[in-house]
VMD Tcl script that draws the C-alpha trace (Angstrom):
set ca {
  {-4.62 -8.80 28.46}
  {-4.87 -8.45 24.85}
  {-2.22 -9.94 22.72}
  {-0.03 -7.28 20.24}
  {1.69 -8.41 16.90}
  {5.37 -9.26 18.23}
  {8.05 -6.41 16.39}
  {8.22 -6.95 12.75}
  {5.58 -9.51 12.20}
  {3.59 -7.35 9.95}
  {0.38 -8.14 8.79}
  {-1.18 -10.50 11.36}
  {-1.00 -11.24 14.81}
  {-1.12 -14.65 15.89}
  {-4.67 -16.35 16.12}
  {-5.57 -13.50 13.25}
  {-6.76 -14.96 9.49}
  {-3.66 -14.93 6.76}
  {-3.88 -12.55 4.12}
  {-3.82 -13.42 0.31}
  {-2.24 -12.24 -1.98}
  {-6.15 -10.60 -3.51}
  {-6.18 -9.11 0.12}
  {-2.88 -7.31 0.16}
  {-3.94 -6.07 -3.01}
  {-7.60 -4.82 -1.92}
  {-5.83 -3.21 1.06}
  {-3.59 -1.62 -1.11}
  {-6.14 0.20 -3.56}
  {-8.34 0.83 -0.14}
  {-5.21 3.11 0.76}
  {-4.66 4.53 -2.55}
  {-8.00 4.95 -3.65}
  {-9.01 8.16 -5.53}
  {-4.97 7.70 -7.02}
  {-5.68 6.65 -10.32}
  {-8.13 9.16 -11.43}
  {-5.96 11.58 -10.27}
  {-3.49 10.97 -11.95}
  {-4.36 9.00 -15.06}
  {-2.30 11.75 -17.66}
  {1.16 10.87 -15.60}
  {-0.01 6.85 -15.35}
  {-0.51 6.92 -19.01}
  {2.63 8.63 -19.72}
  {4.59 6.73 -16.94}
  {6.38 8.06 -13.96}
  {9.75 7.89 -12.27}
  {10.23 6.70 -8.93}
  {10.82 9.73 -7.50}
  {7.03 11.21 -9.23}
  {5.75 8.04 -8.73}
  {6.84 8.98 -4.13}
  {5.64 12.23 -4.27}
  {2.62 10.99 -5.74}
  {1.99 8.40 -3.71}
  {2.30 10.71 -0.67}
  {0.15 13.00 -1.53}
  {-2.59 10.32 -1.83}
  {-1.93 8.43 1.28}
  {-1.78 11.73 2.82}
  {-0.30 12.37 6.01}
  {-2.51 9.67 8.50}
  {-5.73 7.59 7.13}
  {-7.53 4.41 8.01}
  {-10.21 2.30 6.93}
  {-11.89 -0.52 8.21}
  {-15.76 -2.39 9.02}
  {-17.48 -5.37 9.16}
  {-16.08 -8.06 6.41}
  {-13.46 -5.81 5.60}
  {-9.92 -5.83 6.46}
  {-8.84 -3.21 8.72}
  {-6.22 -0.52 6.89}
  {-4.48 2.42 8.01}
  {-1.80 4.34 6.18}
  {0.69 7.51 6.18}
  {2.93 9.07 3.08}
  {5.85 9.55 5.36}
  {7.74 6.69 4.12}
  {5.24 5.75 2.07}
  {3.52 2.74 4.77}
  {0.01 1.03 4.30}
  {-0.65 -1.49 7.34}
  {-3.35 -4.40 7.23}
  {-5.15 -7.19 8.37}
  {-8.25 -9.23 9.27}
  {-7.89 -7.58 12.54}
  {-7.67 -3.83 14.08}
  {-4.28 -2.80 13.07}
  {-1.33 -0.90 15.37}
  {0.10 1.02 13.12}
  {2.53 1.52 16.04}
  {3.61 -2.08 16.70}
  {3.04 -3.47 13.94}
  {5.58 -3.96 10.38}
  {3.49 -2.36 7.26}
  {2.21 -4.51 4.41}
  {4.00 -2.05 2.72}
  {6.82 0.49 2.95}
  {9.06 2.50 0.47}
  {10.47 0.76 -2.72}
  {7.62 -1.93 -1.83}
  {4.40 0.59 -2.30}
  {5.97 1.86 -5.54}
  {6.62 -1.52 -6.83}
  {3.07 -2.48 -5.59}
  {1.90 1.01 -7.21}
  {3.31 0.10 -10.66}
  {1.86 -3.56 -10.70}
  {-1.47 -2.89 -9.38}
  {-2.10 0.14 -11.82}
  {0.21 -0.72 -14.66}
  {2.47 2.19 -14.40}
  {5.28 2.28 -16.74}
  {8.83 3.77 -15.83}
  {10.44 6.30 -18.49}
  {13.59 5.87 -17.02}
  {14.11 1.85 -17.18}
  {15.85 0.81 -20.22}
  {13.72 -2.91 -20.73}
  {11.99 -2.74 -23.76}
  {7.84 -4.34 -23.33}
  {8.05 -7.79 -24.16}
  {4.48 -7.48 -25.27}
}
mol new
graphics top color blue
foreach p $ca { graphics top sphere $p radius 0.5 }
foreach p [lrange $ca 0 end-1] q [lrange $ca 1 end] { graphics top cylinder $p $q radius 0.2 }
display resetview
């Protein structure tokens, strides 16, 4: 019998290679790829959360996957905005997502420097 992630492991199943922190990060712009030419104006510019969602959505569409030899496996949805990943096949079904809600937009706004109108906090730089 093979053996499933246990309910909000996320990530990795047990026996299954950890994932660093350059991983999460490639399986992150493997879900969200084609997102930053689209929309470079509104990166530039900066976006609210609530563009920065809809956005998001729209790019991770409503199912997608990705996955082959020396890669890690990905699959993703814009409902909720959840991108699952690992060194192994992913279950999307039984497994917790790298990355869910609040977590892909703060993941969004680090990985392709996206500024946020609406925050107050001056650049330090």
């Amino acid at each position: 019998m093979p053996r499933r992630a246990k309910a909000g492991q996320g990530g990795n199943p047990p026996g299954s290679p950890s994932l660093s922190a350059a991983d999460r990060e490639d399986i992150f712009r493997t879900a969200t790829s084609g997102f930053a030419a689209r929309y470079a104006d509104e990166i530039a510019v900066g976006m609210t959360d609530d563009d920065l969602a809809a956005a998001l959505a729209e790019t991770l569409g409503i199912f997608g996957g990705s996955g082959g030899p020396g890669r890690p496996s990905v699959a993703f949805t814009g409902a909720g905005l959840r991108i699952w990943g690992g060194w192994h096949v992913v279950n999307h079904v039984t497994e917790k997502p790298l990355f869910a809600g609040k977590a892909t937009i703060a993941m969004a706004r680090e990985v392709y420097a996206i500024p946020n109108p609406t925050d107050a906090q001056l650049s330090l730089l």
